[in-house]
C-alpha positions as a Python dict, from the first residue, in 0.01 Angstrom:
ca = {
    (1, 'X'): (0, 0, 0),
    (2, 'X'): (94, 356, -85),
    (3, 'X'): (15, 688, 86),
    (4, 'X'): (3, 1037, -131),
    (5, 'X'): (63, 1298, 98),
    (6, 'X'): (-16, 1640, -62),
    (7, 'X'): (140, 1938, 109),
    (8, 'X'): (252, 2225, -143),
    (9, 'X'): (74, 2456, -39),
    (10, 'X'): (222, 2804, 113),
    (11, 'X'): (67, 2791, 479),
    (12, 'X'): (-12, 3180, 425),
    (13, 'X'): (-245, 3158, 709),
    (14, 'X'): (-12, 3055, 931),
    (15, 'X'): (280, 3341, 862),
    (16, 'X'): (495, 3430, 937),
    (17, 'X'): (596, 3117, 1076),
    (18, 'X'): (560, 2928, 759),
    (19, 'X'): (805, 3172, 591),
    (20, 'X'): (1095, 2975, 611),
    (21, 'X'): (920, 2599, 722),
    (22, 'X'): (627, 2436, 495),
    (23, 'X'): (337, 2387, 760),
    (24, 'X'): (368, 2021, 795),
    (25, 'X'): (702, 2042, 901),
    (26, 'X'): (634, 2299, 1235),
    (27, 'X'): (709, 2109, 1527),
    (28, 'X'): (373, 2026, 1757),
    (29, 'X'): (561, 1958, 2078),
    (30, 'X'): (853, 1822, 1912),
    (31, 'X'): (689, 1651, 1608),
    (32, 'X'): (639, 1772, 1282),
    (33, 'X'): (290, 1742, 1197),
    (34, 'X'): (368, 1527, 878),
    (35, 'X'): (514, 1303, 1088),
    (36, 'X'): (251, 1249, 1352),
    (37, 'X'): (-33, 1193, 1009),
    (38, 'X'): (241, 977, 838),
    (39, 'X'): (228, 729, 1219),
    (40, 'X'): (-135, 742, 1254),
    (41, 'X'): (-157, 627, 935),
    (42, 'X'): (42, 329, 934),
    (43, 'X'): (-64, 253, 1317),
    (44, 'X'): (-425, 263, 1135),
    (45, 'X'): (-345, -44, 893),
    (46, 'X'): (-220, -390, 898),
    (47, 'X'): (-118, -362, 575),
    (48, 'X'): (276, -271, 484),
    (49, 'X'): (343, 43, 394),
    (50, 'X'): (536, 46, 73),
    (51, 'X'): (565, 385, -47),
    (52, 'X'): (486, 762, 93),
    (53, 'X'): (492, 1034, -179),
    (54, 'X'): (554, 1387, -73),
    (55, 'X'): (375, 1632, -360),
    (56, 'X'): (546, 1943, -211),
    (57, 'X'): (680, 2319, -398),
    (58, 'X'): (998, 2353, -404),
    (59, 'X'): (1108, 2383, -90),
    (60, 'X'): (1476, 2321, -118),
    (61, 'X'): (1697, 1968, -64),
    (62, 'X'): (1715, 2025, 334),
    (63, 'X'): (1309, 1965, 350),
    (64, 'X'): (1285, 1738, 113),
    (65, 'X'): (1539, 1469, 279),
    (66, 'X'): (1332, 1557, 641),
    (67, 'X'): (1052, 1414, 441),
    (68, 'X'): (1225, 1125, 323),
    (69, 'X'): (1328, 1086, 674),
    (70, 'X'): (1010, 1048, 835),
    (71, 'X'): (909, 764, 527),
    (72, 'X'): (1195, 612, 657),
    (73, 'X'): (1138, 606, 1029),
    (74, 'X'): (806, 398, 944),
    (75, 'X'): (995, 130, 712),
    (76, 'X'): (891, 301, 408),
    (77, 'X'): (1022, 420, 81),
    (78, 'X'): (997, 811, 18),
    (79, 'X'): (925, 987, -274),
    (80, 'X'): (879, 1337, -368),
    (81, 'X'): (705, 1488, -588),
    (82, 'X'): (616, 1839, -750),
    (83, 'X'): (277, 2075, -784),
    (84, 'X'): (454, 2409, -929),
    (85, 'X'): (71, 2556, -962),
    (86, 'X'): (-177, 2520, -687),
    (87, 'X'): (-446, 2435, -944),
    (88, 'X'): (-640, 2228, -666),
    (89, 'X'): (-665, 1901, -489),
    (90, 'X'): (-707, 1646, -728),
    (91, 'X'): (-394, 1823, -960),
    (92, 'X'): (-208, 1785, -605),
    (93, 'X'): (-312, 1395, -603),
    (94, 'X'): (-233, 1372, -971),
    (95, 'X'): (133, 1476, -941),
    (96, 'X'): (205, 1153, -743),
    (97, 'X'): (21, 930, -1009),
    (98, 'X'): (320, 710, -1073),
    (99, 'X'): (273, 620, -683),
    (100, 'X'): (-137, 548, -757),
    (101, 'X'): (-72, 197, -797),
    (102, 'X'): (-288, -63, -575),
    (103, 'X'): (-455, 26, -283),
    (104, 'X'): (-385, 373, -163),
    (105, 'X'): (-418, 633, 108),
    (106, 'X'): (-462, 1015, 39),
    (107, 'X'): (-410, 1244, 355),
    (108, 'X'): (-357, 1651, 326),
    (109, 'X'): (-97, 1754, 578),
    (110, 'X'): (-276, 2008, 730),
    (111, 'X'): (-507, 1774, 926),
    (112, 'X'): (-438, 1508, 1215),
    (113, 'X'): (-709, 1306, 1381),
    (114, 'X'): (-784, 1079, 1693),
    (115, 'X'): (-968, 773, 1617),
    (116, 'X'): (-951, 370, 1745),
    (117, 'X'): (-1011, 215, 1408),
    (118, 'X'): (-814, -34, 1161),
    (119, 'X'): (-844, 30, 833),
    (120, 'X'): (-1091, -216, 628),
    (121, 'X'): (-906, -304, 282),
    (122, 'X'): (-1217, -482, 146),
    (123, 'X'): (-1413, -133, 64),
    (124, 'X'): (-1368, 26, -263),
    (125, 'X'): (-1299, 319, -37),
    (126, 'X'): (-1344, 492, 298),
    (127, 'X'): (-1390, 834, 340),
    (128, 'X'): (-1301, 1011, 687),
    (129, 'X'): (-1556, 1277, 807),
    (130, 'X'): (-1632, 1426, 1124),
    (131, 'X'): (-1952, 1514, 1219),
    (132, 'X'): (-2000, 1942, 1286),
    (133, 'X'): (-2210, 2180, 1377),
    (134, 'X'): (-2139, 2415, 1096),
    (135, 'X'): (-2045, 2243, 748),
    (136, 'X'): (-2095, 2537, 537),
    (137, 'X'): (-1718, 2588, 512),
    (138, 'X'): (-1646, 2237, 403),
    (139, 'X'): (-1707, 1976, 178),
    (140, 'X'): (-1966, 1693, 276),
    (141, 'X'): (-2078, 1401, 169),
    (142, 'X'): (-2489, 1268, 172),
    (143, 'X'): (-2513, 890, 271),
    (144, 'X'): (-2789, 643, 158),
    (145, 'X'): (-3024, 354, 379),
    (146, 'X'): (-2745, 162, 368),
    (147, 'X'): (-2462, 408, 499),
    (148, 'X'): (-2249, 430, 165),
    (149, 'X'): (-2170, 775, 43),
    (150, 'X'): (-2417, 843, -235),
    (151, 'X'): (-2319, 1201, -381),
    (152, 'X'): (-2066, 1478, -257),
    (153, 'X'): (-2112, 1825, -210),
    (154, 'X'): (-1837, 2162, -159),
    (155, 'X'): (-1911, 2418, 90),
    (156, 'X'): (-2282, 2486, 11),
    (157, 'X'): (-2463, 2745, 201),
    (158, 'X'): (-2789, 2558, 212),
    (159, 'X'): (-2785, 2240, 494),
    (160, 'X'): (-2742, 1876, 276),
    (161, 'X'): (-2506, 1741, 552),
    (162, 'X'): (-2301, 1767, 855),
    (163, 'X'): (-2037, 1499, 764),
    (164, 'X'): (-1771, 1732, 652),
    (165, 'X'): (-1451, 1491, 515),
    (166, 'X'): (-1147, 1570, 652),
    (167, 'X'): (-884, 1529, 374),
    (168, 'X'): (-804, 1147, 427),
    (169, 'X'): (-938, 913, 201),
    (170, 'X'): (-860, 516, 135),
    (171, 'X'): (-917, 355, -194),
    (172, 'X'): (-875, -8, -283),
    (173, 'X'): (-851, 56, -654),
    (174, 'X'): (-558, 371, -659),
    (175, 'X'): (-500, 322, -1055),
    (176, 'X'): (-912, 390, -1126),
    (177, 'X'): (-875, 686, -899),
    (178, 'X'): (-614, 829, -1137),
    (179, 'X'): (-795, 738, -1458),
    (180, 'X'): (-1107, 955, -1351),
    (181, 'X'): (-888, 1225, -1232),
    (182, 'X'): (-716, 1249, -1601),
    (183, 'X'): (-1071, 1255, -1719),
    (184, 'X'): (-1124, 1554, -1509),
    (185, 'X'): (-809, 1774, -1647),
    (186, 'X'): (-871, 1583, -1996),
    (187, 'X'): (-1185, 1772, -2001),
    (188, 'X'): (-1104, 2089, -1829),
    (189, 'X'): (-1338, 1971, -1509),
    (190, 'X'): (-1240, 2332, -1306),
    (191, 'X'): (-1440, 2472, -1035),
    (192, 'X'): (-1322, 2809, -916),
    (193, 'X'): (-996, 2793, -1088),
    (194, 'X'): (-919, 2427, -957),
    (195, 'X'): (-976, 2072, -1043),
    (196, 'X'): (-1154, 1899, -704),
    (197, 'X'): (-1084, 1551, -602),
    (198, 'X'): (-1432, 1481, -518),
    (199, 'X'): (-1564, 1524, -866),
    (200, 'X'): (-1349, 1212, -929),
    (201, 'X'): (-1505, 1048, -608),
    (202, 'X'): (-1854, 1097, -722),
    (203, 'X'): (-1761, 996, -1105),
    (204, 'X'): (-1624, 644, -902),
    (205, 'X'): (-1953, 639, -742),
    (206, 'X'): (-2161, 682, -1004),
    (207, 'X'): (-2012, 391, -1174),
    (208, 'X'): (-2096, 153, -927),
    (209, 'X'): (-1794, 186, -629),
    (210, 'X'): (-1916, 173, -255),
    (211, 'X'): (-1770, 402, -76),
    (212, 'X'): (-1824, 393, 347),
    (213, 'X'): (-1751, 700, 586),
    (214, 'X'): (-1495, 637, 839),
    (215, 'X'): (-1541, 849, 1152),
    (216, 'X'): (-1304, 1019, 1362),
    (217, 'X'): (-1286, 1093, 1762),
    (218, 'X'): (-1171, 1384, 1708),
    (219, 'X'): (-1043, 1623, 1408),
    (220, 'X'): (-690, 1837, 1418),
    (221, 'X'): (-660, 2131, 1207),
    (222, 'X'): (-374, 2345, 1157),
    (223, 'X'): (-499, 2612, 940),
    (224, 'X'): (-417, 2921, 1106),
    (225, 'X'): (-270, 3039, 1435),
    (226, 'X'): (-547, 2985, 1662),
    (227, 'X'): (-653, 2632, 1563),
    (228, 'X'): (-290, 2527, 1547),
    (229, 'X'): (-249, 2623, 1928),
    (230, 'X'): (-579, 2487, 2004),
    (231, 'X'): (-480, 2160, 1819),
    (232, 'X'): (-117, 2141, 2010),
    (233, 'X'): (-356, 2155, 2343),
    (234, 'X'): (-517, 1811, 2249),
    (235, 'X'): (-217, 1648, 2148),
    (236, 'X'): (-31, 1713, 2497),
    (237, 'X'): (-303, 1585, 2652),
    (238, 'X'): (-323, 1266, 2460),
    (239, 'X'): (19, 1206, 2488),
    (240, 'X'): (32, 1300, 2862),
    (241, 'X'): (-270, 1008, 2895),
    (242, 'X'): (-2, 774, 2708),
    (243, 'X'): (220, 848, 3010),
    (244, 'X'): (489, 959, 2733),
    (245, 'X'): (791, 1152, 2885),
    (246, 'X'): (770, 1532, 2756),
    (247, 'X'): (974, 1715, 2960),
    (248, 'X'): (1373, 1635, 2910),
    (249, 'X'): (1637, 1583, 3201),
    (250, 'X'): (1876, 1857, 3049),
    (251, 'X'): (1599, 2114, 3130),
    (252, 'X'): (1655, 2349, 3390),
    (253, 'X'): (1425, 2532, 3684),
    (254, 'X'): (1445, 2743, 3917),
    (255, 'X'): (1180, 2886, 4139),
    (256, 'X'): (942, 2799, 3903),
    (257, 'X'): (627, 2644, 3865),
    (258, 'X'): (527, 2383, 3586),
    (259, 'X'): (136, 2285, 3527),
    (260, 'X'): (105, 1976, 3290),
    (261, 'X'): (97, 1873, 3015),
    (262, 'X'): (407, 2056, 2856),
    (263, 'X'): (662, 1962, 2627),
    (264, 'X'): (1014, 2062, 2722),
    (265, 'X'): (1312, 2004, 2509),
    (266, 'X'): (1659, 2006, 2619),
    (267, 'X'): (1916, 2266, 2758),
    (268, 'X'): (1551, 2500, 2808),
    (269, 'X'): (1633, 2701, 3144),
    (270, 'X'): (1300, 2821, 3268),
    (271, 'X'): (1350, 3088, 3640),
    (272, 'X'): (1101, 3291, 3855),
    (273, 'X'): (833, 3165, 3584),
    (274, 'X'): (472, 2964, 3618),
    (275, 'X'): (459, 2768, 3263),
    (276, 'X'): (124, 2536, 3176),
    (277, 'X'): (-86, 2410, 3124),
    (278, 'X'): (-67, 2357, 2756),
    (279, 'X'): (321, 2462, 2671),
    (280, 'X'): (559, 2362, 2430),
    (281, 'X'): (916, 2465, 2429),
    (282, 'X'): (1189, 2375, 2198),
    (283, 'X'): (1555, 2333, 2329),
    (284, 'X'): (1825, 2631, 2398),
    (285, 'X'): (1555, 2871, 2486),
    (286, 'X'): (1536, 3011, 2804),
    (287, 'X'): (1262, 3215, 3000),
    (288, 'X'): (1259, 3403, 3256),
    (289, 'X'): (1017, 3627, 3512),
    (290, 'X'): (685, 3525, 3290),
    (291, 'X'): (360, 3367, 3291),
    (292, 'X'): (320, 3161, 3000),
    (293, 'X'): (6, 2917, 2867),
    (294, 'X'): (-153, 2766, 2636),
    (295, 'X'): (117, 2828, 2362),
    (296, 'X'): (396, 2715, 2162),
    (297, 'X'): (791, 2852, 2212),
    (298, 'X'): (986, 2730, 1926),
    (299, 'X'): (1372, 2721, 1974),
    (300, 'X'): (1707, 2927, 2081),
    (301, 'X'): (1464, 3179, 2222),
    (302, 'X'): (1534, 3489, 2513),
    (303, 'X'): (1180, 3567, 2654),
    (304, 'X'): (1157, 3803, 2991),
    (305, 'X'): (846, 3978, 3192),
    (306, 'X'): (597, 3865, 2941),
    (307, 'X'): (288, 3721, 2990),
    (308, 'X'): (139, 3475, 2682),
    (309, 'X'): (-162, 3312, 2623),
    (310, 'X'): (-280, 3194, 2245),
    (311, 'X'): (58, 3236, 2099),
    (312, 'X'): (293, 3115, 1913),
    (313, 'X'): (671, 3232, 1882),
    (314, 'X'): (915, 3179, 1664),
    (315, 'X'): (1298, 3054, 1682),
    (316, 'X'): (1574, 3292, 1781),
    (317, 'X'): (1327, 3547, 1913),
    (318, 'X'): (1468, 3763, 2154),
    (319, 'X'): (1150, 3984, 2361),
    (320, 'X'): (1037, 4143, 2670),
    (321, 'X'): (749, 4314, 2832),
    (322, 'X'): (484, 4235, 2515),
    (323, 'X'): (88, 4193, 2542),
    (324, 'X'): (-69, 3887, 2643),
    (325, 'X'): (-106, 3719, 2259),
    (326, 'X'): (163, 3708, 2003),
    (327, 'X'): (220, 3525, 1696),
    (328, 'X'): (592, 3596, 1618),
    (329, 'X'): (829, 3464, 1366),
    (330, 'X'): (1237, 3327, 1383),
    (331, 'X'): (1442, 3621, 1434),
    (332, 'X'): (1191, 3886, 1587),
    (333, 'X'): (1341, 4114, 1896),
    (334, 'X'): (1214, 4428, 2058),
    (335, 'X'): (1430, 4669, 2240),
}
């Protein structure tokens, strides 16, 4: 089995700290986020995983052999592969097509999830949703009596459905997903400037595939700021419910107070500070005379008399005395 991960895309939501690092590769208490997806994924299946292809910009050699890295860490081959214009999702999926051989998996990068599930290779497909309040800003699918997906429909302002899919998909038969999304570029099949991957779904579909909704505990996102630091809160707490280690023994503290979960890489030096609940911070930083929650501190950072909530700082940052929520990228000081 194969998994095309699609991640080209510029993060501009998520600036300035995707500047310099693609979004799936910002650390979420010490993890990349492509590499948390890329191990619930193949935690999810008995089946080996052969292949992972990377469709990524060009984001230079030093990402690109991270990527390769984290294929390798879960016995897999990596490959990488190229979307120069963001022209949409299936054009993303398309770009990996000599990898859509056999069964596959498709998962955007910008999404994790929490679920107890193991995948089932005997659908034609399985489609993840999650079940929301609001679906207006997403795509959905409709089922029928008997559960399987019967049409698909993108961001619609009247109510059809409140099973919004989260960007991973499973499909038994990978090459006849790549046939119908030729057909769709074949025949110019845009929407708003971009060729959709479920227009190929529903052309499956309509042929005669099955296609089942997987569900989801719970549903990650990373789009902007906010939802990224919300997201990081849930996965401390899973991991602190694992019993997993997150704070390192080359850390540092004095008179200080630490309210779990946080994440605490090594050679941090935290003094005269209360830091929790809900804290990650990367190694060589050190902080000092603060109150600090609910946010993310990436590396070789100074921070003094601040007080941060909802925020999410860069590496190398050097700052004092700031309001209470900051998003701040590498390299920012104040005097």
């Amino acid at each position: 089995m194969n998994i095309i991960i699609p991640m080209a895309g510029m993060g501009k939501r998520m600036r300035p700290h995707t500047l310099k690092t693609p979004k799936p590769l910002l650390p979420i208490a010490g993890k990349p986020i492509a590499h948390r997806l890329v191990e619930s994924l193949a935690e999810s299946t008995a089946e080996r995983i052969d292949e992972i292809a990377f469709v990524i910009g060009r984001f230079g050699k030093e990402i690109e052999e991270s990527l390769l890295s984290i294929a390798q860490k879960v016995g897999a081959q990596g490959k990488i592969y190229y979307q120069d214009e963001p022209l949409g999702t299936a054009h993303a999926v398309h770009c990996a097509r000599e990898s859509m051989n056999g069964p596959i998996i498709i998962a955007f990068a910008d999404t994790l999830f929490k679920a107890d599930f193991k995948l089932d290779t005997e659908q034609d497909g399985i489609i993840w949703v999650k079940q929301i309040e609001d679906p207006s800003a997403f795509g959905v699918v409709l089922l029928d009596k008997d559960g399987y997906i019967k049409s698909y429909h993108e961001k619609s302002k009247a109510f059809i459905s409140d099973l919004a899919m989260i960007g991973i998909y499973y499909f038994k038969d990978g090459p006849r997903l790549k046939n119908e999304i030729e057909w769709l570029l074949q025949n110019d099949q845009i929407k708003s400037g971009e060729y959709q991957l479920p227009d190929a779904f529903e052309r499956m579909t309509n042929s005669g595939y099955q296609f089942k909704t997987g569900k989801v505990d719970e549903w990650l996102d990373f789009g902007n700021k906010d939802v990224t630091v919300s997201s990081h809160a849930r996965i401390l707490t899973f991991e602190s419910e694992k019993n997993i280690n997150l704070i390192s023994d080359q850390a540092t503290f004095e008179n200080s107070t630490l309210i779990h979960p946080v994440y605490i890489e090594d050679r941090v030096q935290i003094k005269n500070s209360v830091v929790g609940p809900f804290v990650s911070i990367s190694e060589n930083t050190r902080i000092e005379n603060s109150v600090i929650r609910n946010s993310i501190i990436y590396g070789n950072s100074q921070l003094n008399r601040l007080v941060l909530n909802n925020s999410m700082i860069g590496n190398f940052v050097n700052i004092a005395d700031k309001p209470q929520e900051l998003s701040i990228g590498d390299y920012s000081k104040n005097n």
